[in-house]
N, C-alpha and C positions, 0 to 999 in steps of 0.2 A: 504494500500500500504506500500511494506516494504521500511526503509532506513536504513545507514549504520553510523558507527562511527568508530574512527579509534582513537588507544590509543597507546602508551608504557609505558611499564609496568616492571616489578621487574630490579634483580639487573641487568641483562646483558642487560635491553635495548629493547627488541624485542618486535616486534609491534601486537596488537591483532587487530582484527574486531568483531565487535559485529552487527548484524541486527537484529533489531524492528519491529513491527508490528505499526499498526496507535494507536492501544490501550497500544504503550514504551510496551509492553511482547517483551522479549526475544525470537528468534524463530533460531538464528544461532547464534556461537561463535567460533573462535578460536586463536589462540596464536601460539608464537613464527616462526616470521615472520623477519628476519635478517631487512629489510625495509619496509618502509611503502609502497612503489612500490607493491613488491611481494604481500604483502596485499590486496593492490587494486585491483590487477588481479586478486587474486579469488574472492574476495570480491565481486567486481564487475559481473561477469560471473553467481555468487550463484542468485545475486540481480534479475539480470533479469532473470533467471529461476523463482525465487518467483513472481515477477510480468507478468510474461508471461500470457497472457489473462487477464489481468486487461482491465477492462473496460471502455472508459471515458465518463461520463456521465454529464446533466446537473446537477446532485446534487451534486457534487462533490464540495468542498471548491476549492476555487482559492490558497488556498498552497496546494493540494492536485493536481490539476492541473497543477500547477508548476513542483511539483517533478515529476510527468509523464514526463512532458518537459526535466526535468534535466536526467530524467533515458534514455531517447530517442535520445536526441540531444545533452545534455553537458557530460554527464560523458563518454558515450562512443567514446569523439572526441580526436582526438590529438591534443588539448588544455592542455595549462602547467598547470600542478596541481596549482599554483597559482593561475589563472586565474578560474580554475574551480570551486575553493574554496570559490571566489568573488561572482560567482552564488550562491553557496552553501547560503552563508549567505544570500543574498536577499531573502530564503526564511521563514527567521526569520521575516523579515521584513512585509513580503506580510502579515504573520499569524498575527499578530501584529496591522498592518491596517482594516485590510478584516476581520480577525476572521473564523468563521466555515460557515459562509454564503455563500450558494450556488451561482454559479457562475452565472445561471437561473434568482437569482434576485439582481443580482447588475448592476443598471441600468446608463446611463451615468452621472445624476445628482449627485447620490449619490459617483462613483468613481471621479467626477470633485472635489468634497465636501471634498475626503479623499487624494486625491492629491496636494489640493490647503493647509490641514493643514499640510501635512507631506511638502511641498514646505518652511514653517515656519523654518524649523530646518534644512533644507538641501541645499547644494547647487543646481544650475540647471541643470552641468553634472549629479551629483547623480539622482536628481529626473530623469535627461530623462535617463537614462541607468535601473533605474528601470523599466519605464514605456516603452521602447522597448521591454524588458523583460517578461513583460506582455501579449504585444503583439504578441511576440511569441508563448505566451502559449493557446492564443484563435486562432492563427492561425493551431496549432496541431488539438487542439478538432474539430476545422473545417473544417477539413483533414479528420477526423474519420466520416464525418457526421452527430456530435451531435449539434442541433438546440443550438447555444449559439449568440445571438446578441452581436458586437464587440462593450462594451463598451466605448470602448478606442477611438473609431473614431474621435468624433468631441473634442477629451479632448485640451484645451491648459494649459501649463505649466507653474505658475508662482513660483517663489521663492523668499524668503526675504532677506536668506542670501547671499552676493556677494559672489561670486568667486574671485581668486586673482583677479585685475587689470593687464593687461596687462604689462605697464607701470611698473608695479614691478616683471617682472621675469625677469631681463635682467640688467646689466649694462650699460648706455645710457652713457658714455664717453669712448674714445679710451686713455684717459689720465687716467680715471680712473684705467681700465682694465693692461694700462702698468703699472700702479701705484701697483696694487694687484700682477702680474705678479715680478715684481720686489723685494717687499717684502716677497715672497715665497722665492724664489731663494737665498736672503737671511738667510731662517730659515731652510733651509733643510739640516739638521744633522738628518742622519740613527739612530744612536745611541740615540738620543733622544724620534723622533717620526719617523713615516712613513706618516704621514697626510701630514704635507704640499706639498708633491712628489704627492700624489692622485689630492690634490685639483689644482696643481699646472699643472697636467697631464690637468684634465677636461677640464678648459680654453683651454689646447692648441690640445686635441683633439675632443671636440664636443661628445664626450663618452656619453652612459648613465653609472650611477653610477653602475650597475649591469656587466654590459661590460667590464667597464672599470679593477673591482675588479677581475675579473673572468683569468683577463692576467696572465699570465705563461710568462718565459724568451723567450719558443720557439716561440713564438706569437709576438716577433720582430724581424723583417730583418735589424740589423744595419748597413750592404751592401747598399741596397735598400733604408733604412730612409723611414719603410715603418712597420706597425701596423696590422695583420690580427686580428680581431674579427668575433667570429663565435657562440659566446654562453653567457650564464650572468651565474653570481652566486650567488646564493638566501644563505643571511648570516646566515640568522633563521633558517632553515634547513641543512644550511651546505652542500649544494648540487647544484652542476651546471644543469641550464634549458636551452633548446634549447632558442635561438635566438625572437627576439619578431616576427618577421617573416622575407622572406627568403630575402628579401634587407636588413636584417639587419647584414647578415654575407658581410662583405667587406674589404679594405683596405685601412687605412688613411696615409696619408702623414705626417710624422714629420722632423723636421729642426736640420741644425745641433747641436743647442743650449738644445734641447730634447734628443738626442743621448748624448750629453756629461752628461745630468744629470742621464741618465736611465746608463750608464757605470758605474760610481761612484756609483751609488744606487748599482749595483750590489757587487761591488768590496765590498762595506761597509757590505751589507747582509751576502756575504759568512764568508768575514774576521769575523764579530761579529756570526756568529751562529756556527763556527767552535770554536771561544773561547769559547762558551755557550756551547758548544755539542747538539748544535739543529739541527734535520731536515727537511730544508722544502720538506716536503713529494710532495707537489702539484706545487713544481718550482715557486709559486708565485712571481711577481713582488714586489707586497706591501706586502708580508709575514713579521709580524715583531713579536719578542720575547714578546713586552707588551701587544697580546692578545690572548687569551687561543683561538680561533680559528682561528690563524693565521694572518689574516686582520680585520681591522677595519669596521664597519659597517656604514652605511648609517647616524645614528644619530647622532655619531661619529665626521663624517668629518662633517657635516651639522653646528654640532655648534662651533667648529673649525673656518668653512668659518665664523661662523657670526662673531667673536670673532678679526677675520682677520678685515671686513670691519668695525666693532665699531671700531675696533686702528686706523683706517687709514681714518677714519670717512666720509666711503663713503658710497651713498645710492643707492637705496633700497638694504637693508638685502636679499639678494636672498640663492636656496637650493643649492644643487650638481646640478637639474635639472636646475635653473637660468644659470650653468656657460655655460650648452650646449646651451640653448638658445641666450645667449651671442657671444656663437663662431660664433654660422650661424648667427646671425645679424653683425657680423665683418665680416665675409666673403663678404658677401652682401653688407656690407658699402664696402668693398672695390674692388666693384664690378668685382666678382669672378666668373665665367660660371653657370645660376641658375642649369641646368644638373648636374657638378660638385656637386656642395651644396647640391643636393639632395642625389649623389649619395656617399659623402663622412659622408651624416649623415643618410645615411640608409633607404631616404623616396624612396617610389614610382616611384614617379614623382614630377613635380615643382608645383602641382596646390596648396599645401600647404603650400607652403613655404614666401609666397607672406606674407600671413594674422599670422603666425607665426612668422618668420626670418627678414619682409620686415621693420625692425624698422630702420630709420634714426638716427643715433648717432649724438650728439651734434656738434662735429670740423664738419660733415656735412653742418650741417642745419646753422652752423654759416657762413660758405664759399657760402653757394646758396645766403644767404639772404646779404649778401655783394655783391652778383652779381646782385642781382634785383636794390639795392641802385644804383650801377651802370648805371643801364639798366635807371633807373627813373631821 
């Protein structure tokens, strides 16, 4: 079965594909591709003409099973290349575990056995997002009608490493939060950084970091006091991806206190890139001269915030993603319409929100427990 790989290459950049056979030969090549996009369209199209009548069979390796899966169901979906590439990789992983052994005799003992050591090194989202994965790929062959017994059935999943705690993705004081809030607002000089304007946005819009980066000036209604997002921007690529899905394009609310500092942010940008003779080509919000792609990255601001709550020696160390979850546990502490919260942080519905967002802040729990004293 063929797969594909995708390069750039000499001085101008432009992207090649190369497709393999099972034996790495060479069996398609070409070059100069302005994007890796355009690439993938042929790329892709080529691929499954090569595999068109491929067979699945029981002999077939369980990575060889996979990438049937991935040529059928993931590569040709409107799933963001990000996301596809995440699959992509898990089947490093699968060859890795499993090896070349037929899918025929891998029986449930022996996947409990290779699940429970690779559980040693991973956390338990990873391990189950592999092992659904899996289960998609015997639910294919079993579509085609190749006798494959699902060994996945009775598997259960244990892991050694924890996952975050709870408990630390979130700032659990409203003193604290006004605490970091305040000392932003303090260090925000354009001229200097553009970080604290990001980190100091997140708290006060519940953003993911990808959303949030991706703003342009046209993406505020300073009339309104009012933020559309409708896309993220992936920094490593340098290229804006659709929305993580379709509740995720919306519009947030922001306060006078956010308009006065996005104003100044602006004023400052233009005044300094018209003395620099710079372009912000993409209108960016956080466009700033000290980084060669315009905005700062995720790692970036990430150790920025930590650097913030060690000075101000408040805990837990949370990411860019800590401060969203912080916002909707403020909203919720200050008990805000769960409809709202959901639909101002881009869920679904509320049925998430509860086991996520439903964290009681300290001034909370300190006020209840002064009423039970009461009550008693």
């Amino acid at each position: 079965m063929a797969s594909v790989r995708y390069l750039k290459r000499g001085k101008k950049n432009l992207w090649t594909y190369t497709i393999r056979d099972e034996t790495s030969k060479t069996i398609a090549y070409k070059s100069g591709f302005e994007t890796k996009k355009k690439a993938q369209i042929e790329a892709e199209k080529l691929l499954r003409k090569l595999n068109i009548g491929f067979s699945i069979d029981s002999k077939m390796s369980l990575h060889q099973l996979y990438q049937e899966w991935l040529n059928l169901k993931i590569i040709p979906s409107k799933r963001s290349q990000t996301t596809k590439n995440k699959y992509i990789m898990r089947k490093k992983v699968i060859k890795k575990l499993f090896g070349d052994t037929p899918v025929s005799q891998i029986k449930p003992s022996k996947y409990q056995r290779i699940m429970n050591e690779y559980g040693k090194t991973v956390t338990r989202d990873t391990l189950s997002r592999l092992h659904t994965s899996i289960k998609e790929c015997i639910k294919t062959a079993q579509a085609d009608k190749v006798f494959i017994d699902d060994f996945t059935f009775f598997t259960e999943l244990f892991s050694s490493k924890e996952s975050q705690p709870v408990e630390e993705k979130y700032i659990h004081s409203e003193k604290d939060l006004n605490d970091i809030l305040k000392h932003l607002k303090q260090k925000v000089d354009y001229r200097r950084s553009v970080v604290p304007y990001v980190i100091y946005l997140l708290f006060k819009t519940g953003m993911r970091f990808g959303e949030l980066i991706a703003l342009t000036w046209e993406d505020v209604n300073f009339e309104e006091k009012v933020i559309k997002t409708y896309r993220r921007y992936n920094t490593s690529t340098r290229k804006f991806v659709p929305p993580k899905n379709k509740t995720s394009i919306r519009t947030i609310p922001i306060s006078d206190e956010e308009i006065d500092i996005l104003v100044n942010l602006k004023r400052s940008q233009i005044g300094l890139n018209k003395e620099l003779e710079i372009i912000n080509q993409n209108n960016f919000i956080f466009q700033h001269y000290g980084y060669v792609q315009d905005i700062p990255n995720n790692a970036t601001v990430n150790k920025e915030l930590k650097n913030v709550l060690m000075r101000l020696n408040i805990s837990p160390i949370i990411t860019t993603k800590g401060a969203r979850h912080t916002y909707g546990s403020y909203l919720w502490h200050n008990q805000i319409d769960l409809g709202v919260i959901a639909k101002i942080l881009g869920h679904k519905d509320i049925s998430m929100l509860v086991e996520v967002y439903g964290h009681t802040l300290q001034e909370k729990i300190n006020d209840e427990f002064e009423s039970i004293r009461k009550l008693l």
